[in-house]
TORKOL-4160 file (C-alpha; in steps of 0.2 Angstrom, whole numbers, padded with zeros to 4 digits, m for minus):
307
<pt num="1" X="0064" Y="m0018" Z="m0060"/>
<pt num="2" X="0047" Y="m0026" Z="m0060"/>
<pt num="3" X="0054" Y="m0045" Z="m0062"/>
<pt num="4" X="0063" Y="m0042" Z="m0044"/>
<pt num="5" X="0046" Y="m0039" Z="m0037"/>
<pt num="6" X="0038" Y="m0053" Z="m0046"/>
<pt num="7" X="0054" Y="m0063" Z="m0046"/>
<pt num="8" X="0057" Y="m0063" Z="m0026"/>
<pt num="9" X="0039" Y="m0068" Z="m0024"/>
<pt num="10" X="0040" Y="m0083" Z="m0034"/>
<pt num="11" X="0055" Y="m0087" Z="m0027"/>
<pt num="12" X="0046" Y="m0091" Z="m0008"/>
<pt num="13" X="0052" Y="m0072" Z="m0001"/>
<pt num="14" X="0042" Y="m0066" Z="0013"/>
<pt num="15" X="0042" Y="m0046" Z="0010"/>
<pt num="16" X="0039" Y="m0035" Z="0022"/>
<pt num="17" X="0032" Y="m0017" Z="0015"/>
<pt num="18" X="0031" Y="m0001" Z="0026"/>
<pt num="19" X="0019" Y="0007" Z="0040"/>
<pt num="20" X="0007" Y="0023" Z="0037"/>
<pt num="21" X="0011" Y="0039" Z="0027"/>
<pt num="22" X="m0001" Y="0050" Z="0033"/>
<pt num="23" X="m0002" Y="0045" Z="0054"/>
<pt num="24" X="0016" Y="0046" Z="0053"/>
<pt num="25" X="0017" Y="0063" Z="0043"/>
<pt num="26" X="0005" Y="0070" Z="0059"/>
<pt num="27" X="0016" Y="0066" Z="0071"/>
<pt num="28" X="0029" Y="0075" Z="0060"/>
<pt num="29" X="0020" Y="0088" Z="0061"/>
<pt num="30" X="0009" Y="0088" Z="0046"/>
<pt num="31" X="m0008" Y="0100" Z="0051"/>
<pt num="32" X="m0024" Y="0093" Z="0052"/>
<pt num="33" X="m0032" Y="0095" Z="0036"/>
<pt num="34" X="m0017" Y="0097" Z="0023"/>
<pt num="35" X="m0014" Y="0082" Z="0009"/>
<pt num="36" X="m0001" Y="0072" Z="0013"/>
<pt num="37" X="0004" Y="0075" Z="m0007"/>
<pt num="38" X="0006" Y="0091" Z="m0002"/>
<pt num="39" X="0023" Y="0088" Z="0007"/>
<pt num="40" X="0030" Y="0081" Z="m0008"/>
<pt num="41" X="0035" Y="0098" Z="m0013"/>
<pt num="42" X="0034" Y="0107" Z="0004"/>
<pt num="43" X="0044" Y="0096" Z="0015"/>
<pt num="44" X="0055" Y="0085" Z="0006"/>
<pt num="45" X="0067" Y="0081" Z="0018"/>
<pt num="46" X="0054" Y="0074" Z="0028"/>
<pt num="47" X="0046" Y="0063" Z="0015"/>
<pt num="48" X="0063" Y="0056" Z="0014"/>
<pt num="49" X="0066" Y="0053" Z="0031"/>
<pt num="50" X="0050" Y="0043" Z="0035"/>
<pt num="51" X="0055" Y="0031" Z="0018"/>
<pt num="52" X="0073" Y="0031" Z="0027"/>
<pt num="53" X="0064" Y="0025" Z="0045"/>
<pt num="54" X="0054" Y="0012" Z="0038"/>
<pt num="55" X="0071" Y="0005" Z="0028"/>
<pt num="56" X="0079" Y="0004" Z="0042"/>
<pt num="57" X="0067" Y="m0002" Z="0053"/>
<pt num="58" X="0067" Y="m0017" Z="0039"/>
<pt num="59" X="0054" Y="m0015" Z="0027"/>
<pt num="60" X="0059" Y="m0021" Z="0008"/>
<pt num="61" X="0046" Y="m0011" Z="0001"/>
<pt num="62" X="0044" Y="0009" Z="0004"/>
<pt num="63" X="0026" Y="0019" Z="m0005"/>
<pt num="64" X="0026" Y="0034" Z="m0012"/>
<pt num="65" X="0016" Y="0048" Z="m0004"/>
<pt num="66" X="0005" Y="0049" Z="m0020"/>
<pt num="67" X="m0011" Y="0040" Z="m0011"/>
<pt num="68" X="m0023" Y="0055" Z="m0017"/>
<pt num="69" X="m0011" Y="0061" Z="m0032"/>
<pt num="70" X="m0026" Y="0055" Z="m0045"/>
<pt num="71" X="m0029" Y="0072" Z="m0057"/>
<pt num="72" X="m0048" Y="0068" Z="m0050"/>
<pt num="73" X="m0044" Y="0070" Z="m0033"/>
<pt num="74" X="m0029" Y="0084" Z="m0035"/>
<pt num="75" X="m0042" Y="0095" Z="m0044"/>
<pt num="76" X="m0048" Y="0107" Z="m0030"/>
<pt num="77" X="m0033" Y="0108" Z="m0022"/>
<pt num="78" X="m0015" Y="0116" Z="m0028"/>
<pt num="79" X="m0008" Y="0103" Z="m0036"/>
<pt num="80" X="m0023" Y="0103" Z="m0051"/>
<pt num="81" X="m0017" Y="0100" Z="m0068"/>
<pt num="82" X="0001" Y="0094" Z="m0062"/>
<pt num="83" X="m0003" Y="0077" Z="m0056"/>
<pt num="84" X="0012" Y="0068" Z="m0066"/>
<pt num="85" X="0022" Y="0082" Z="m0059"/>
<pt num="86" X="0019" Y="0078" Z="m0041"/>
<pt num="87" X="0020" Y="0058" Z="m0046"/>
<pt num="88" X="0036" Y="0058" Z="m0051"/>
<pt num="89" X="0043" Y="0069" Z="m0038"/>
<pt num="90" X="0036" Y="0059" Z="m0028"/>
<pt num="91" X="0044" Y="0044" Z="m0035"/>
<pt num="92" X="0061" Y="0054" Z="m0036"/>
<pt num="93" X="0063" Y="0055" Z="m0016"/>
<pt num="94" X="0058" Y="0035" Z="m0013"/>
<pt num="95" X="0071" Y="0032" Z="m0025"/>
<pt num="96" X="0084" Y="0041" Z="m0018"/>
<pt num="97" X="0079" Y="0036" Z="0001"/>
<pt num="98" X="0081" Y="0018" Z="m0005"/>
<pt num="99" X="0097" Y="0021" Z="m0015"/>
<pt num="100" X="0108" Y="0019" Z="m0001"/>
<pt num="101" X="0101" Y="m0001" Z="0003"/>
<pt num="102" X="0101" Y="m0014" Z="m0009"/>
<pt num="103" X="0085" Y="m0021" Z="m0015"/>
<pt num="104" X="0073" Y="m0011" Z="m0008"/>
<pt num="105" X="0058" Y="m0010" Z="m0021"/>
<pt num="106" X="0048" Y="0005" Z="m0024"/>
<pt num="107" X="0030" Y="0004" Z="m0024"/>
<pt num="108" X="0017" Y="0017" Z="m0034"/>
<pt num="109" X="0004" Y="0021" Z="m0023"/>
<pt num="110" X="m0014" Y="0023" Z="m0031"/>
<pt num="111" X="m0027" Y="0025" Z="m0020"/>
<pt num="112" X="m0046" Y="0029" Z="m0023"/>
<pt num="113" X="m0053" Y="0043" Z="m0031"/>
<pt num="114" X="m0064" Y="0049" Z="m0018"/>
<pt num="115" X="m0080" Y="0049" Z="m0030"/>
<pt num="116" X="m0093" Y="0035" Z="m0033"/>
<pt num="117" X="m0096" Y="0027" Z="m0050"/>
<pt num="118" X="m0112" Y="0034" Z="m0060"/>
<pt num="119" X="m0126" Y="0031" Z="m0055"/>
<pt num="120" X="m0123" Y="0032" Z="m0038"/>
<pt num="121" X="m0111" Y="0047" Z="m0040"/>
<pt num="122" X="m0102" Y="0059" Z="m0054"/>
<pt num="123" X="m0089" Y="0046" Z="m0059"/>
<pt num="124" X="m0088" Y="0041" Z="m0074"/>
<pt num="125" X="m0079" Y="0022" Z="m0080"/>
<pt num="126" X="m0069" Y="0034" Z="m0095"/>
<pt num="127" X="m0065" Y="0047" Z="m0083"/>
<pt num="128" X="m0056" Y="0034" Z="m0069"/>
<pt num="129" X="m0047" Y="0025" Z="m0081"/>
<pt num="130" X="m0041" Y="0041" Z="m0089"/>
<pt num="131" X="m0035" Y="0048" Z="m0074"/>
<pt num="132" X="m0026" Y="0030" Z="m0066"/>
<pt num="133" X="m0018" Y="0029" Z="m0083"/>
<pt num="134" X="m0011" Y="0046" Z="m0081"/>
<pt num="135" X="m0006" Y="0042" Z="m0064"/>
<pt num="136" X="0002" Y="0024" Z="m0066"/>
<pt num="137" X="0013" Y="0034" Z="m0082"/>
<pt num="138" X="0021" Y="0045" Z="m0072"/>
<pt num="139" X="0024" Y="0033" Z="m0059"/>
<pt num="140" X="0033" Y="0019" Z="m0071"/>
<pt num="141" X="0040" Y="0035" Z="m0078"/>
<pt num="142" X="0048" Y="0038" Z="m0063"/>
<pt num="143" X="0054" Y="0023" Z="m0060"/>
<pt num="144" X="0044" Y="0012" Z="m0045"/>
<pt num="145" X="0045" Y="m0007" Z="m0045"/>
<pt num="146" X="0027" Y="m0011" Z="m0042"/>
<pt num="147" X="0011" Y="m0004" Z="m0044"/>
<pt num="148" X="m0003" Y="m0004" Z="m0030"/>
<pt num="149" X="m0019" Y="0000" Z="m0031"/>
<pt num="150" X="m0025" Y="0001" Z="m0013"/>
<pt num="151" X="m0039" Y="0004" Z="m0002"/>
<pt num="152" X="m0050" Y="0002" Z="m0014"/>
<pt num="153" X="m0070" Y="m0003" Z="m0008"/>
<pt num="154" X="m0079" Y="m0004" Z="m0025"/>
<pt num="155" X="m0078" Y="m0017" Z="m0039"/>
<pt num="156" X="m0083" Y="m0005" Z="m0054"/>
<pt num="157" X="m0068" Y="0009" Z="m0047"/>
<pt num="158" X="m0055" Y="m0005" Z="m0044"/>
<pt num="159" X="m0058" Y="m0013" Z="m0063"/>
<pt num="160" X="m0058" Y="0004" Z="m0071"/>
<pt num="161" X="m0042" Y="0007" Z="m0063"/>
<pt num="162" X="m0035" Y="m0009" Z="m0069"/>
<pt num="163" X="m0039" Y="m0003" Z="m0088"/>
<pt num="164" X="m0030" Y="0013" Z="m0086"/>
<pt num="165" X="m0014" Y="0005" Z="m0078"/>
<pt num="166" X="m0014" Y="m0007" Z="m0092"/>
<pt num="167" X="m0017" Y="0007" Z="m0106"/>
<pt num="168" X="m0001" Y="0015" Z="m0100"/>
<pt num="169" X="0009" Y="0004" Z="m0089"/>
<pt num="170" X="0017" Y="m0013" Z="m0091"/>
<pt num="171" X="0024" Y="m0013" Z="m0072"/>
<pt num="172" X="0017" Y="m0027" Z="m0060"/>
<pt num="173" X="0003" Y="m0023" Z="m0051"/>
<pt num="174" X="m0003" Y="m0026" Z="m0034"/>
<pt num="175" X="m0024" Y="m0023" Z="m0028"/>
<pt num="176" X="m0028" Y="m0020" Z="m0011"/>
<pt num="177" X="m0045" Y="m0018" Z="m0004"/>
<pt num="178" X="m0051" Y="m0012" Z="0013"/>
<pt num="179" X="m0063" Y="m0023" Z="0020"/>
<pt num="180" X="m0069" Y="m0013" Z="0035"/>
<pt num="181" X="m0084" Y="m0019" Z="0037"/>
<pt num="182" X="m0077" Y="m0035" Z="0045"/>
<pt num="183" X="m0075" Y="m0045" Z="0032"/>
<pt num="184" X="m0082" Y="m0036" Z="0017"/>
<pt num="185" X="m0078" Y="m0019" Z="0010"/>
<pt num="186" X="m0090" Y="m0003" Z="0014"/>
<pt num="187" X="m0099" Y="m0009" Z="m0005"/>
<pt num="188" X="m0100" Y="m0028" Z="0001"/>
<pt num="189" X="m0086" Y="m0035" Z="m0006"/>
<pt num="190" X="m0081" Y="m0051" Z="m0001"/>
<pt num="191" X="m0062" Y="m0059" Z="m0002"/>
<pt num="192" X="m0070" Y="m0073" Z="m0012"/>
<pt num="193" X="m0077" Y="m0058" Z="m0024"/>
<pt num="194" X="m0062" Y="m0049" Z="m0026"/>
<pt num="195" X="m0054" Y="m0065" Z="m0031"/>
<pt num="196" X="m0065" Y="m0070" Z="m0044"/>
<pt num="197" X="m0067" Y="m0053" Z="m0049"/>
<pt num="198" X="m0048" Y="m0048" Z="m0051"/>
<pt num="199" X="m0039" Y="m0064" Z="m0051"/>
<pt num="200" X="m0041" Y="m0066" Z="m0067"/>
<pt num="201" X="m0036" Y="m0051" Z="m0072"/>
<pt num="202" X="m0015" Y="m0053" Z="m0072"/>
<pt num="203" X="m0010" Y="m0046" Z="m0057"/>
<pt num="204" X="0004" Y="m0049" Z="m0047"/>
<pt num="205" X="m0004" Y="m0049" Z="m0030"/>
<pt num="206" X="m0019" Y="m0047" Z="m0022"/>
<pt num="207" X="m0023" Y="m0042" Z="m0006"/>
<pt num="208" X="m0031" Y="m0032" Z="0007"/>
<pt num="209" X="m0023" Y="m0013" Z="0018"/>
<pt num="210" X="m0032" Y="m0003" Z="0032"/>
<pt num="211" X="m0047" Y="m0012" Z="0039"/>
<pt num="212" X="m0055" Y="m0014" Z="0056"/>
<pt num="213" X="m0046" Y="m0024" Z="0064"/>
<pt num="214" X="m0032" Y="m0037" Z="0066"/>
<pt num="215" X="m0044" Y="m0050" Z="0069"/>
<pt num="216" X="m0056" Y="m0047" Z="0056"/>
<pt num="217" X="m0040" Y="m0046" Z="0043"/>
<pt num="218" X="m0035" Y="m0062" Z="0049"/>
<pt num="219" X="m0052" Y="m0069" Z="0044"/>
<pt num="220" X="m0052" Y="m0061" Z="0028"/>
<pt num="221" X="m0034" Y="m0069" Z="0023"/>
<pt num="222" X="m0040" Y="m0086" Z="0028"/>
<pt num="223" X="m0054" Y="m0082" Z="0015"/>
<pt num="224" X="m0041" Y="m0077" Z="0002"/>
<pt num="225" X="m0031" Y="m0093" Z="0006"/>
<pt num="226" X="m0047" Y="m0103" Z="0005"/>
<pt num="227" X="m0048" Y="m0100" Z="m0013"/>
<pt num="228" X="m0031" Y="m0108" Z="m0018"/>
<pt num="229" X="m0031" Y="m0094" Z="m0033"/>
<pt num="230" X="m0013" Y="m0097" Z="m0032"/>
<pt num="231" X="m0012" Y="m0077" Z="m0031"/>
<pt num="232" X="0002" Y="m0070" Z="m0019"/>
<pt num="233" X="m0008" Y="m0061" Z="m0004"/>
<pt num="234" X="m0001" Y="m0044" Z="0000"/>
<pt num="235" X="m0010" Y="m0037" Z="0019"/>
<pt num="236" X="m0005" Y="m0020" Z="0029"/>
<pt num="237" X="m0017" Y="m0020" Z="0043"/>
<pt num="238" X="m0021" Y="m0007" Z="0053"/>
<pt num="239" X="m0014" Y="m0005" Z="0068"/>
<pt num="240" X="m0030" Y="m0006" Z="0077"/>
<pt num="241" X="m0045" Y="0007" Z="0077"/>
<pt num="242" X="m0041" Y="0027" Z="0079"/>
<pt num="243" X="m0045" Y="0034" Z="0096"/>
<pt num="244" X="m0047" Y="0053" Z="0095"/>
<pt num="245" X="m0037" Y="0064" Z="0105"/>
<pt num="246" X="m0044" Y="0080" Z="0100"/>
<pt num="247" X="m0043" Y="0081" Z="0081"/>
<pt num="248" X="m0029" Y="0068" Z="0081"/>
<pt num="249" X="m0030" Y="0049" Z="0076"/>
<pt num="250" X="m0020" Y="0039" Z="0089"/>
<pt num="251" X="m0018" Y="0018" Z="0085"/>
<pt num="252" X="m0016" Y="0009" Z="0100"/>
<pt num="253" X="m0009" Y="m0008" Z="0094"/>
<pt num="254" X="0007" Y="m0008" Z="0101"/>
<pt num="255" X="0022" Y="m0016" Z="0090"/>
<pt num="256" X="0022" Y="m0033" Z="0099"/>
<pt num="257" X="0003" Y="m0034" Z="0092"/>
<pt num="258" X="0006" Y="m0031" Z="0077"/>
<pt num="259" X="0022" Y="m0040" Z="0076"/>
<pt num="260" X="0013" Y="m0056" Z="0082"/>
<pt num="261" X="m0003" Y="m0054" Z="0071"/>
<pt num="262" X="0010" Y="m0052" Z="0055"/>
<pt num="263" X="0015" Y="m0071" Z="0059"/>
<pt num="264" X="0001" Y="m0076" Z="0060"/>
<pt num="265" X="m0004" Y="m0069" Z="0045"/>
<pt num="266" X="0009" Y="m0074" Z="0036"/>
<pt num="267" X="0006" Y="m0094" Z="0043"/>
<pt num="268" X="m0012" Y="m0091" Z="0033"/>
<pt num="269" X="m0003" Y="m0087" Z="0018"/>
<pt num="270" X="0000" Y="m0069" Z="0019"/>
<pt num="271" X="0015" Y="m0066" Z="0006"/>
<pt num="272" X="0020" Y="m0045" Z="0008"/>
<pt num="273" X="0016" Y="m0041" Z="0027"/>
<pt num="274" X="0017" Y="m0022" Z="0034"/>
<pt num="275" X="0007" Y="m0009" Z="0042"/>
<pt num="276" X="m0008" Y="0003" Z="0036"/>
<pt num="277" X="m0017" Y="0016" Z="0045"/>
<pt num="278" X="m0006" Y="0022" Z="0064"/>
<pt num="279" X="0007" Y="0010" Z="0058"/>
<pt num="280" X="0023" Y="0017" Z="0064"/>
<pt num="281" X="0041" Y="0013" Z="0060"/>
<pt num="282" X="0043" Y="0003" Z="0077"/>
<pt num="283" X="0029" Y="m0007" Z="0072"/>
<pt num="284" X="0038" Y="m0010" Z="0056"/>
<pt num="285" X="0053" Y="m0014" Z="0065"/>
<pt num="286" X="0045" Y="m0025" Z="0077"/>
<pt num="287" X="0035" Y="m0038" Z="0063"/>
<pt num="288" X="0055" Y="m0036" Z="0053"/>
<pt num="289" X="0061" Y="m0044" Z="0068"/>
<pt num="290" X="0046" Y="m0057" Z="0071"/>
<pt num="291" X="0050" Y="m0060" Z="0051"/>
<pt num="292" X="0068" Y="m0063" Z="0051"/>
<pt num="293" X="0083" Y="m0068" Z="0058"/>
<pt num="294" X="0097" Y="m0053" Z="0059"/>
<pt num="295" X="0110" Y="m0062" Z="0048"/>
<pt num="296" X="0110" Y="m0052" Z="0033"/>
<pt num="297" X="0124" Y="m0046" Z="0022"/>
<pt num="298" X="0127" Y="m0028" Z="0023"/>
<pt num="299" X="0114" Y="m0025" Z="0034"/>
<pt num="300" X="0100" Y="m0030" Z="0025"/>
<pt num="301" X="0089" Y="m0044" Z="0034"/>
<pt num="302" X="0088" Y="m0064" Z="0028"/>
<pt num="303" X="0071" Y="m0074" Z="0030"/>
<pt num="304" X="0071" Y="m0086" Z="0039"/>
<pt num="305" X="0064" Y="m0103" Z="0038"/>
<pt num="306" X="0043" Y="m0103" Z="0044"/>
<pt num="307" X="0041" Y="m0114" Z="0062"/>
């Protein structure tokens, strides 16, 4: 399953992944305060049905809602002590949304563990890797297509991370920082950093999620492209800065925006292009259309050639 991901990459394939979990979950629904994991077993159907939107609004890749399902960051809620439980039910309902369209790819979601590295915080570099190896072998148990570490800010977490998917998982691996501070992450990360930092590493794709803005992410892929590290870019922006409406998020980059901003970030040498944070499946929809022409077989869509 892996050498599709890899495969359709190397082959020129522009990929276009899926919008926000939690943002759309709300909207759903979801309360104010309750883990998005959580719906994993509580609603189902409904973590099916927004894998099912974003698949037909034309996303090739769908993630699974198991963003905070670390053992470290499940461990003072419900779910403590069944984190491969909730991984690979979690895996169970992407797969089955995207069993009905051919070549959609499943991505693990792996996010951060919501501590800092000793000896600014608790964590310690034996404690992350065992619990990302715990959480990338139930997600390759399960069956995903790619791995993706995302939002990740700090150097130290995001290498330990990378050690324990590799003690227990030989599944391609993608790594995705958020740079919102402009241009560098909330430790100081730069692109150019990142690049030296995990290129070299044996990752399938590197990359940036979340963020502050369209623009600044457009900068920070022209400072990944910069580099000619020769490492496939993956960038989910986004769609702009929350505005609060009582106790709820609301995005205000409409899906023309965000559609427009995904060529052009695509034309810096964005490879895998989607939405993070208030990005809904009409945004999806709208960059799939920006993306490609509506000549596919069975439905699915075809690239078409870059102006």
């Amino acid at each position: 399953m892996g050498k599709n991901f890899v495969g359709r990459l190397t082959a020129g394939e522009i990929l276009i992944a899926d919008g926000a979990t939690a943002t759309n979950y709300q909207q759903m629904g979801m309360a104010i305060g309750v883990a998005p994991e959580e719906w994993i077993f509580d609603e189902p159907d409904k973590v099916r049905g927004l894998h099912r939107a974003f698949i037909e609004a034309g996303s090739d890749i769908i993630l699974t809602d198991t963003f905070g399902a670390t053992s470290l960051r499940l461990r003072e809620s419900r779910y403590t002590g069944r984190a491969s439980d909730l991984n690979r039910a979690a895996v169970a309902l992407a797969r089955e949304a995207a069993s009905t369209s051919p070549g959609i790819l499943v991505a693990g979601s792996m996010g951060p563990t919501g501590l800092l590295m000793q000896p600014l915080g608790e964590l310690t570099p034996a404690a992350a890797v065992d619990a990302y190896a715990e959480q990338a072998a139930a997600l390759s148990e399960g069956g995903v297509d790619v791995l993706l570490l995302e939002t990740f800010f700090a150097l130290d977490e995001a290498v330990a991370a990378i050690e324990g998917v590799r003690r227990s998982s030989a599944v391609p691996l993608v790594v995705s920082f958020s740079f919102d501070r402009g241009t560098r992450t909330m430790m100081g990360l730069s692109p150019t950093r990142v690049v030296e930092a995990i290129g070299p590493l044996d990752v399938a794709a590197i990359g940036a999620n979340c963020g502050r803005s369209l623009e600044d992410m457009e900068q920070v892929v022209h400072e990944f492209t910069a580099l000619k590290a020769g490492i496939p870019l993956w960038i989910k922006p986004n769609a702009g800065l929350p505005r609060m409406v009582g106790d709820v998020a609301h995005y205000d980059t409409d899906p023309a925006e965000m559609a427009e901003f995904a060529r052009r970030l695509i034309d810096a040498g964005a490879r895998v292009v989607g939405g993070c944070c208030g990005s809904s499946p009409e945004h999806v929809r709208a960059i799939a259309a920006s993306v490609y022409d509506r000549r596919g077989v069975g439905g699915r869509l075809q690239v078409r050639g870059q102006d």
